[in-house]
C-alpha positions in Angstrom: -108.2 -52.3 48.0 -104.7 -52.5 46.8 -104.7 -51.9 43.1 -103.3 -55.3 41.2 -100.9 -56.4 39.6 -98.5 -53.7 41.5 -94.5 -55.2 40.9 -93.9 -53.1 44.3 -96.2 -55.5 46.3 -94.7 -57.9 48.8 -96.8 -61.2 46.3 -94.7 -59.6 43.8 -91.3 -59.6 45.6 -92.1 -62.7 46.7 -93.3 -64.4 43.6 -89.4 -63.0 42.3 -87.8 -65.2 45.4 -90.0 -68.3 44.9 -88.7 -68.5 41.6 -85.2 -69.2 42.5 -85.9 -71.7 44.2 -89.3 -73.6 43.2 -89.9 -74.9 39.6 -92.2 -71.9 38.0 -92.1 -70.9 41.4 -95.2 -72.5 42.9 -95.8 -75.6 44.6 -99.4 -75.2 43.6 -100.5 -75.0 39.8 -103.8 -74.1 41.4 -102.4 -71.2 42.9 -101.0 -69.3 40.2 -102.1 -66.3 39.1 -100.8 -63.7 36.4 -98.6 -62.6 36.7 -98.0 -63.4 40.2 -99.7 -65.3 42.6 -101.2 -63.7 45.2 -99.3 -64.6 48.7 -101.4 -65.5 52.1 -101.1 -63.5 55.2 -103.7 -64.6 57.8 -107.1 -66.3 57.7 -109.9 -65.9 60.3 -113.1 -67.1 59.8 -114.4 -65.9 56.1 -112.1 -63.6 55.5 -108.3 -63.8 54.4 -105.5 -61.1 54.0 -102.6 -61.2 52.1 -99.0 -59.9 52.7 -99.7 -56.3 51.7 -102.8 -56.0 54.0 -105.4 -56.9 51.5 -108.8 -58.3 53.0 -111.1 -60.7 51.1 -114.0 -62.8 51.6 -113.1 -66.4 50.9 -115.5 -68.8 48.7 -113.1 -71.3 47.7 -112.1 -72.4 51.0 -108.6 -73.6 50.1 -110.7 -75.8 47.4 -113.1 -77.3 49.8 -111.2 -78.1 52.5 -112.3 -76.0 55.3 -115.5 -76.3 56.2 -115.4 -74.2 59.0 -113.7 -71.2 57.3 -109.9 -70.4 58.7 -108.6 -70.9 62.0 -112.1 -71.6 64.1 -110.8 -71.4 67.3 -112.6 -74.6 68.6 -110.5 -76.7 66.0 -107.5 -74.8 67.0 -108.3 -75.7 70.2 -107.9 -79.1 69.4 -105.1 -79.0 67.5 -103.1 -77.5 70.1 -104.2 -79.9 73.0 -102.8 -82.6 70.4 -99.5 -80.6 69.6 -99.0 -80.3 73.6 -98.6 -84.1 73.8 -96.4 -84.4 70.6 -96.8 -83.7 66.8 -96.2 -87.5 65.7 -95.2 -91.0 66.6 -94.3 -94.8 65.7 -97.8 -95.5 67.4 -101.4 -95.2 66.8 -103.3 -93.2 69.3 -106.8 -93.4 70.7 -108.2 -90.4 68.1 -107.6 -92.6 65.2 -110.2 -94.5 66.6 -112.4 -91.8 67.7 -112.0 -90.8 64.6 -112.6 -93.7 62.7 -115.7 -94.2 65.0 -116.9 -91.4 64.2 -117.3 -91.8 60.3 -118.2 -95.2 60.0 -121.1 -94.3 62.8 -122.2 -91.6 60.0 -121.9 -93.3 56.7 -123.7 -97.0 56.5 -121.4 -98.2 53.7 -117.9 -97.2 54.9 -117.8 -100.5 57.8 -113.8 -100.2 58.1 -111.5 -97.2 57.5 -107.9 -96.9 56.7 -106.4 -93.7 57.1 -103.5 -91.9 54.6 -102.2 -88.3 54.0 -104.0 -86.6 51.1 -107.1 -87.3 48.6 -104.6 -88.8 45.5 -103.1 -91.1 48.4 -106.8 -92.4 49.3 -107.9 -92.7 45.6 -104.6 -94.3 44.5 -105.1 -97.2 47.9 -108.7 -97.7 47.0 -107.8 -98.3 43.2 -104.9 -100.8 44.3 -107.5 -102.5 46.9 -109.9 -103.1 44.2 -107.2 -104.5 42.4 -106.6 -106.7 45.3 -109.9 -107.6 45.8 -110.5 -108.8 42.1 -107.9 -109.8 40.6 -107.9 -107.5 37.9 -105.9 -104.6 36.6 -108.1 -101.8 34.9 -110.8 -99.2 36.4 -113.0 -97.0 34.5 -113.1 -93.4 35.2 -115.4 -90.4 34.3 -114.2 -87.6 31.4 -112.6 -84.9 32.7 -113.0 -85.9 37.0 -110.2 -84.8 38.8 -108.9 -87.4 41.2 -105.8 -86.3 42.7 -102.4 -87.0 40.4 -102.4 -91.0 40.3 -101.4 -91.9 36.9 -104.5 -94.0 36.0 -106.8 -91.6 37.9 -105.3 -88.3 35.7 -105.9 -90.3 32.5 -108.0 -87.8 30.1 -108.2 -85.0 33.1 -107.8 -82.5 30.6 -109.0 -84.0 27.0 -110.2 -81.2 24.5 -112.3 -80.8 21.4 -109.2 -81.5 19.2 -108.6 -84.5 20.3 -112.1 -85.8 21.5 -114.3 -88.7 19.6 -117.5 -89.8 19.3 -116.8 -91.5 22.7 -114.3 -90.6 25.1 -111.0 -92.2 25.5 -107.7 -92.6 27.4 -105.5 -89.6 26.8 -102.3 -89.3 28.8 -102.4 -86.0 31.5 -99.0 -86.1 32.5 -95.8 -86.5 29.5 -94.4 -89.7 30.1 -97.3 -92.0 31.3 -96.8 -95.7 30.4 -98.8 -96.8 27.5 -100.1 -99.6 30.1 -101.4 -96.8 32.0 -104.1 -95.9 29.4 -104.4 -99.8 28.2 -105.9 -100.5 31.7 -108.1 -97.2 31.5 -111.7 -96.4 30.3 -113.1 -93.6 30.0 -116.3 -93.2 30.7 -119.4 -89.7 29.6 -121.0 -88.5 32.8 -124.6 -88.9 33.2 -124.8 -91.0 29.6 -126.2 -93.8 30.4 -125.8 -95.9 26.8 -122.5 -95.3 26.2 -121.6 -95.7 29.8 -123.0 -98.9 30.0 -121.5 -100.2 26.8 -118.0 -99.0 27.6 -117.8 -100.9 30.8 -119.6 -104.1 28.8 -116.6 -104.1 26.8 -114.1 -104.3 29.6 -115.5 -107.9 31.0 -113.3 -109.5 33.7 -110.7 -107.1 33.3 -112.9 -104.1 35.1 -111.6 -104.0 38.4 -113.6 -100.9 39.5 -115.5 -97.9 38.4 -114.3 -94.8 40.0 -116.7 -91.6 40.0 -117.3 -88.2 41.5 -121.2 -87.9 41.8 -120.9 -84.2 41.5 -117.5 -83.1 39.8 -115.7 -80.0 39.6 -115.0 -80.4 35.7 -118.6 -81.1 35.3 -119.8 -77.9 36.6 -120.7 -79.7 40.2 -123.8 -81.0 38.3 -124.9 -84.5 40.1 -124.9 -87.6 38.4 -128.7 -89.0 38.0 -131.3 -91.5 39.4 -130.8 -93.4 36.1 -126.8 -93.4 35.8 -126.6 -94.5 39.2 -129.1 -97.6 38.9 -126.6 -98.3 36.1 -123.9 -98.0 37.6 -124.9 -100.3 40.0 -126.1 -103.0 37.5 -123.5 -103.3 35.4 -120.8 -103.5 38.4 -122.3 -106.3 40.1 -123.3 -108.1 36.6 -119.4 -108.0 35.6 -118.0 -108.3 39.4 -116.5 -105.2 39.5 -116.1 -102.6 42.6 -117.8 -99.3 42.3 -115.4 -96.6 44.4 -116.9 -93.1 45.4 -114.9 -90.3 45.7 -116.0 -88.3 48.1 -113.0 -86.0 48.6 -115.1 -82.8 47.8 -118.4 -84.5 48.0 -118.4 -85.3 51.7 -119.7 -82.0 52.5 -122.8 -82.5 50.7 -124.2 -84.8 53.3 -123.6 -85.9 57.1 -124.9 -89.2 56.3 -122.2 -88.9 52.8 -122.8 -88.1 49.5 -123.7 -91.8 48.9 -126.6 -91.2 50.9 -127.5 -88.2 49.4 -128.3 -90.1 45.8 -128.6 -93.5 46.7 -124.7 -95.0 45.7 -123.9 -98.7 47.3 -120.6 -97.7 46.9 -118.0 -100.6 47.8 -115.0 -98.3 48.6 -114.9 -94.6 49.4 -112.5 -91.8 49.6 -112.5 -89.3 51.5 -109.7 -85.8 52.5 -110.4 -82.4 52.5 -112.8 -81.5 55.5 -112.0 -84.3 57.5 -108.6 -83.4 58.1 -109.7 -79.6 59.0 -107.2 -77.7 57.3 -104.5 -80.2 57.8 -103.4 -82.8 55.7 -105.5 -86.1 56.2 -106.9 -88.9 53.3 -108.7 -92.4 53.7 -110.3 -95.2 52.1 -113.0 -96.5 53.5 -116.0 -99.0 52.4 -117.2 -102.7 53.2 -115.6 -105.1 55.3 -115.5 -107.1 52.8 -113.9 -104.6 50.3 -111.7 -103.3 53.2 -110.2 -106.6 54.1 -107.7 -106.5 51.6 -105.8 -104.2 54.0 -105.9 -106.5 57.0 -102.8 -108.5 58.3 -105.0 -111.2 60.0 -104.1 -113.9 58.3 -100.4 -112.8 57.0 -99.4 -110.2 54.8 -102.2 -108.1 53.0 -103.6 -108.5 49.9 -102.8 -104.6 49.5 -100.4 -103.5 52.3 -100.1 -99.7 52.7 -98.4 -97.2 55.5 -97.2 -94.1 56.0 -94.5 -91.9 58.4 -97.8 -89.6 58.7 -101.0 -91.9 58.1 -103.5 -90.9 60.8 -101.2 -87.9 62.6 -102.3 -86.6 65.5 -103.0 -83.6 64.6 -104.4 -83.9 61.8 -107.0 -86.4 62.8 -107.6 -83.8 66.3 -108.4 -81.2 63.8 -110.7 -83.6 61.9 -112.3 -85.0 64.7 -113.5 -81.7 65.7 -114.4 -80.4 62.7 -116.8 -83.2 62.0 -118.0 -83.0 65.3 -119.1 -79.5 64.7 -120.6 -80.3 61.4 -123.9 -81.8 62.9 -127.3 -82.2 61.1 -127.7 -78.4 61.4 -124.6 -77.5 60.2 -125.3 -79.7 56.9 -128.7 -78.1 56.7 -127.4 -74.0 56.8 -125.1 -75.0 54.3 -127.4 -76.2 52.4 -129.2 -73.5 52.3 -126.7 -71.0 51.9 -125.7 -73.1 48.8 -128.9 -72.2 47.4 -129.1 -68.5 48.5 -125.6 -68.4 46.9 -126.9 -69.9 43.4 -130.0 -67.8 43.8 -127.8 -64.5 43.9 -125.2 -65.5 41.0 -128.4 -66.3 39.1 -130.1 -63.0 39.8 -126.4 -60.9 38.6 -127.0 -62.4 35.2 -130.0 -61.5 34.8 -129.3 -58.2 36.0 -126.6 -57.9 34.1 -127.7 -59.1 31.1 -125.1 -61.2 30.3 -126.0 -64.7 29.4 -125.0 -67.3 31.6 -125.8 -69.3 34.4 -125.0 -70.7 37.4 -124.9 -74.6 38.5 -124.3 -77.1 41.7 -125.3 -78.5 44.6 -125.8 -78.2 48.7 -123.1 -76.0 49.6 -121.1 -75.2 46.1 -122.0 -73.0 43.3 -120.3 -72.3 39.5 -120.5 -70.0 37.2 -121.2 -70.6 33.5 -120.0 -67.8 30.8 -122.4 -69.3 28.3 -126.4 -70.4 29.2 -126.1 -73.8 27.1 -127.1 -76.8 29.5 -124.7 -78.8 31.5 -124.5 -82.2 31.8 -121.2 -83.2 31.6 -117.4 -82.3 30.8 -117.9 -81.7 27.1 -120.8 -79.3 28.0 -119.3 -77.5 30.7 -115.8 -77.4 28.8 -115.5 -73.7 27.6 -114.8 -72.5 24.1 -111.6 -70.1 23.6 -113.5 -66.4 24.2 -115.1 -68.1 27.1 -112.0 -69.3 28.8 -110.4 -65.8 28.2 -113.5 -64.5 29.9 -113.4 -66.9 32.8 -109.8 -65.5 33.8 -110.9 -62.0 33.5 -113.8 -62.3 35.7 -111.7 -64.2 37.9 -109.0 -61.2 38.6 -111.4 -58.6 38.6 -113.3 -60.7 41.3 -109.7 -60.7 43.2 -109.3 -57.0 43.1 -112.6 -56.4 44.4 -112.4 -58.6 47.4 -113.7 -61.7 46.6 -111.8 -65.4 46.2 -113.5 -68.0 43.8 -111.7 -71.0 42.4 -110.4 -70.2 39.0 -112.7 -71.5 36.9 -115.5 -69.7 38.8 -116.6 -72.3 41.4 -117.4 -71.5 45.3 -117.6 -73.4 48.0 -119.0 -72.3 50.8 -118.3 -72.9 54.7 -120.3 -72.6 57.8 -119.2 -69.1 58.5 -119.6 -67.7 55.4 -122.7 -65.2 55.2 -125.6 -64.3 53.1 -124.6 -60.2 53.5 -121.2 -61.3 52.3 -123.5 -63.3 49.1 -125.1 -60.4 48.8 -122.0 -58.0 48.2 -120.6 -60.6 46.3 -123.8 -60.5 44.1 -123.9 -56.9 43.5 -120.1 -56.9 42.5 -120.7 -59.8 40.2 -123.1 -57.7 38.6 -120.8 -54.8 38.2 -118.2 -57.1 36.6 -120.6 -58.9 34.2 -122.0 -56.0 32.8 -118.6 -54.4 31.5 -118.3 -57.3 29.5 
């Protein structure tokens, strides 16, 4: 293992030329590391190595997106019989149906399916369709979810304890973002049922949709509960409002989709990530009756969208076989290598005896600095010695050959191992124990 930071490493060198010519020099604030980022080289399988040679076992995945870990040569496979008979075109092909076959065969409540090219395009088309579909202009969004960079779905993405209330409220993510943007936003506590309800009360006819992650990153992949989601569903329907599931990340948690996992009657769903296997790919998808707003059958749509790229060949070949591969018993290794994983993170706390703990579900995992209990994004927000901990950890994990997301989440892919969990545990250990 390469010792790091080293200024004579190729990252370094080119970290120097990215900054000539890209703003901070990333394209990715996810990717950024201090003080340079670390650059790919080549992925196979679970394993990646950067441009000095470096090997590491890979847990994030490229933030949940490959499933089947990097360049799984029956997806290739695919892609390249797609790339032989051209990369794009002014015409939809047959796999667009295939593919759309495929997931509305899988997940009861997603009847139609409109493809676009990344998870914010597919949250920011479901928004506008339940717009469409009501009549109204504001949603309601969880504390702290990410949802891709929509205006309205970054509102309060980031809040913090100096700015937080009693309740949450509509704090702008991005400088800039029209006062109207947070007018037509509520924010919504995860897992609180009172407040929750009463929140969305308030909004009356103006509530166009609800839009929630049932087991988000910023809420330390803890699912939402039998109680929330019974709310969820009452106060919708009582106020006429559409309830959209994002299922971006959460698609790997089930073959059948999250919503079957806990129960959700979602109206619209979006989905990314895994279904575009390691390509670019997004899509709304939901009832007929939700989804009709996109049709053209009786003129112009009551929410017309397109795209140069929307369902690409490629992409959707890579998809196609990627969910193809991810059968019943795929979902059910996963699942339990999810739980090995959160069985072995546990164990290197107590080991270590450092107090903290580890959360999630099916096939993710993250790690807490702290062992108070997480319910939400307040509780799972870290204080300032925490944070400073959290980056630590993270590096050290780096330079002993192991890639987490940076706030300590995993998430985990078919080819992934429980040896490599194992190693993982034992240098986790290690790690926690000098602090």
């Amino acid at each position: 293992m390469m010792a790091w930071p080293d200024r004579s490493s190729n990252s370094s060198r080119l970290f120097e030329r990215a900054q000539r010519v890209l703003p901070g020099g990333i394209s990715r604030l996810q990717t950024l590391v201090e003080p340079f980022p670390i650059y790919a080289g080549t992925g196979h399988g679970s394993t990646l190595v950067d441009v000095d040679g470096v090997e590491r076992i890979d847990f994030m995945n490229n933030f949940a997106s490959l499933i089947h870990g990097h360049a799984h040569p029956e997806v290739l496979s695919a892609v390249h019989a797609a790339v032989d008979n051209g990369s794009c075109f002014s015409m939809p092909t047959e796999r667009e149906i295939q593919m759309a076959e495929l997931i509305t065969g899988r997940i009861t409540r997603v009847e139609k399916i409109r493809f676009c090219n990344s998870g914010t395009e597919a949250v920011m088309l479901a928004i506008k369709a339940a717009r469409a579909r009501t009549g109204r202009p504001s949603i309601a969004k969880i504390e702290g979810a990410y949802h891709g960079m929509y205006d309205y779905a970054e509102v309060s993405l980031d809040s913090s304890p100096d700015d937080w209330g009693d309740v949450p409220s509509a704090r702008p993510y991005t400088f800039g973002t029209p006062a109207g943007v947070l007018d037509e936003t509520t924010v919504i506590p995860f897992n609180d049922v009172a407040v929750t309800e009463r929140l969305l009360t308030e909004c009356g006819d103006r509530l166009a949709a609800v839009l929630i992650d049932p087991a988000p990153l910023s809420c330390g992949l803890v699912p939402l509960n039998d109680e929330y989601t019974a709310m969820l569903h009452r106060v919708t329907r009582k106020l006429g409002a559409l309830l959209i599931l994002d299922e971006v990340i959460a698609y790997r948690l089930d073959y059948h989709g999250a919503q079957s996992r806990f129960g959700i009657q979602a109206d619209l769903t979006t989905f990314a990530k895994i279904i575009g296997g390691g390509f670019p790919v997004g899509a709304v998808g939901g009832t007929e009756d939700a989804m009709s707003v996109f049709s053209h059958a009786q003129g112009k749509p009551l929410n017309a969208s397109s795209g140069t790229f929307t369902a690409n060949p490629v992409s959707v070949a890579a998809g196609l076989r990627t969910l193809e591969l991810l059968d019943h018993k795929a979902y059910q290794d996963l699942e339990e290598l999810g739980a090995y994983a959160r069985q072995v993170c546990g164990d290197a706390f107590a080991r270590s005896g450092f107090k903290g703990q580890v959360t999630g579900i099916g096939s993710m995992f993250h790690l807490h600095l702290h062992d108070r209990p997480v319910s939400d994004y307040r509780t799972f927000f870290p204080k300032e010695d925490e944070a400073a901990a959290i980056k630590r950890i993270h590096l050290k994990l780096l330079t002993t050959g192991f890639i987490l997301a940076p706030k300590l989440a995993g998430f985990l892919s078919t080819v992934n191992t429980r040896q490599q969990l194992d190693l993982f545990g034992e240098s986790l250990e290690r790690i926690l124990a000098e602090e």
